[in-house]
N, C-alpha and C positions, 0 to 999 in steps of 0.2 A: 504494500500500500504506500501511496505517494502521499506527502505532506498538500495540506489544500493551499499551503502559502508558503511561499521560498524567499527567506530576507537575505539580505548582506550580510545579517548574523551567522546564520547557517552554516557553520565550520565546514559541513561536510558537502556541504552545493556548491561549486562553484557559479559565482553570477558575471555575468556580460552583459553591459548595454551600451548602448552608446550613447542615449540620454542620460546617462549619471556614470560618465568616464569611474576608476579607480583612482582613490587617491593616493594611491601607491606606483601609479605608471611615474617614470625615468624624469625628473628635471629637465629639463633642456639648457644650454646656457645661454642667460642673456644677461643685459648690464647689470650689474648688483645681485650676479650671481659668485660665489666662492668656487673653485674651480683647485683641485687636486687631479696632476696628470703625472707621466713618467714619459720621458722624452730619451731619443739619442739626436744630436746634432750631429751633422757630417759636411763636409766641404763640397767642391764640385769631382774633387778626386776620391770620393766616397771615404775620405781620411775622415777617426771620430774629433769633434772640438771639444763635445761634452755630453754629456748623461745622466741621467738622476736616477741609474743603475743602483751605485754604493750610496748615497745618500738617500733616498727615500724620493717618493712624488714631490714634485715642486708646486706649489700652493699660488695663486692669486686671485685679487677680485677683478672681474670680467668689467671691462670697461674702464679702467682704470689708468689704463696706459704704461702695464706693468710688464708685460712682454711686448715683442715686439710687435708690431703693426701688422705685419702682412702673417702672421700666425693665428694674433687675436680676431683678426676676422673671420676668417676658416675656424675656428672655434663656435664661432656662435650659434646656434641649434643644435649643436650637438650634445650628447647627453653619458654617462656614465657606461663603461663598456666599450665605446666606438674607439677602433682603431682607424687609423690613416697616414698618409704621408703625405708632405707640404714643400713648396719649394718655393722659397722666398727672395723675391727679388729683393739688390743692396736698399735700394729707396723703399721699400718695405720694411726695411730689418732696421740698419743701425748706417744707413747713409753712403753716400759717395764720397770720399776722401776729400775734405777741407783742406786749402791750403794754406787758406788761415792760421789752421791749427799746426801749422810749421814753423819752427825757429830752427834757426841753426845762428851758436853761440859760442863765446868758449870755453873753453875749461873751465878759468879761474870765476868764471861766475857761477860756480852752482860748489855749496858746498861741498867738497866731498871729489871733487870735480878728478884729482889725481888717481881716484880711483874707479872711476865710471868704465861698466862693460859694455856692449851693444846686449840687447833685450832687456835691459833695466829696468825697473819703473821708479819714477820719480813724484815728490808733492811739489808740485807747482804752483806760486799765488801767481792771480792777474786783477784785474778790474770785475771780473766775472764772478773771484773767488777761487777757492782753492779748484786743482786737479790735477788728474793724474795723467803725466806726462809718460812717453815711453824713449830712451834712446836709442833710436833708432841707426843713427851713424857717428862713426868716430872717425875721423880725417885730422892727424896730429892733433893739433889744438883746438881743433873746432867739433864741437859736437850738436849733432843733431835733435831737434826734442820733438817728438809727433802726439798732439794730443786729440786727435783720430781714436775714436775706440777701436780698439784692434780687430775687429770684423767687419768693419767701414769698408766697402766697397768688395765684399764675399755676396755668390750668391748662397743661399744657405736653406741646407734639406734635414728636414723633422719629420721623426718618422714617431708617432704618437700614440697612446693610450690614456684614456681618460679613465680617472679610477673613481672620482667622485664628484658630483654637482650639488650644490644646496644654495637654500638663500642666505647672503651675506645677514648679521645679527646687525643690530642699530648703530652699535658700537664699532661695528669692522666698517661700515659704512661712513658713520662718522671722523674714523683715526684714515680712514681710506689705504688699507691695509686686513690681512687677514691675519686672525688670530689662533693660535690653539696648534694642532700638529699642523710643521710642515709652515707654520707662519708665524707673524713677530709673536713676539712673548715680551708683555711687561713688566 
């Protein structure tokens, strides 16, 4: 004998409708959503940059302008589970190489200068504020200082899994940052 009425209660029925979706179906991501994934980055010579392999998912809030641009886009609708791979142009990611952000100097003005190697990184003040310079060339006395982020003008391929979607708390929204595993801790 069958039950004269089947609720959502019902442990042992399963219900479907499409008038009253589950409120258990997948997040999707959108702005002011919290976003834990596990990435490999690779070059165009399929060399790794980096991975959140050995360190765990890497955590941020969806809209925020926390990763790079041409990822965060490709991110958005997607939901917990989805794998994919991405291929991100330089002016999507982290820019085409400034030349601005070139000095070449010499030695004796950077402290330390006697002993500078090429791949260095340096703290650099300007008008802007601090930042981190890289030495890029050494030619006798004259040194190079590149303050280009070092994937400034890579195109750059992520090969992705999303492990988890939620909605940001009032609080992560507000500090504009995520909290808890995998984000700041105060």
């Amino acid at each position: 004998m069958f039950p004269l009425a089947i609720t959502p209660d019902s442990p042992s029925v399963p219900v479907h409708s499409d008038l009253n979706p589950s409120p258990f179906l997948a997040m999707t991501i959108t702005t002011g959503s919290v976003v834990l994934f596990d990435y490999t980055l690779t070059d165009d010579e399929k060399d790794i940059i980096d991975s959140s392999k050995e360190g765990g998912p890497l955590a941020y809030l969806h809209g925020e302008g926390q990763i790079v641009k041409g990822l965060e886009k490709v991110m958005e609708g997607k939901k917990a589970g989805d794998t994919f791979s991405v291929t991100v142009s330089p002016e999507e990611a982290y820019g085409l190489p400034d030349p601005e952000k070139i000095a070449v100097v010499t030695a004796d003005q950077i402290e330390g200068g006697e002993d500078l190697e090429e791949g260095m990184q340096l703290e650099a003040s300007n008008d802007e504020g601090e930042q981190i310079v890289v030495v890029s060339k050494i030619e006798g006395n004259k040194v190079t200082l590149d303050g280009n982020h070092p994937l400034a003008g890579m195109t750059l391929h992520f090969d992705v899994t999303i492990r988890e979607v939620r909605e940001a708390t009032a609080e992560e929204i507000a500090h504009g940052h995520v909290h808890g595993p995998g984000g700041h801790h105060h």
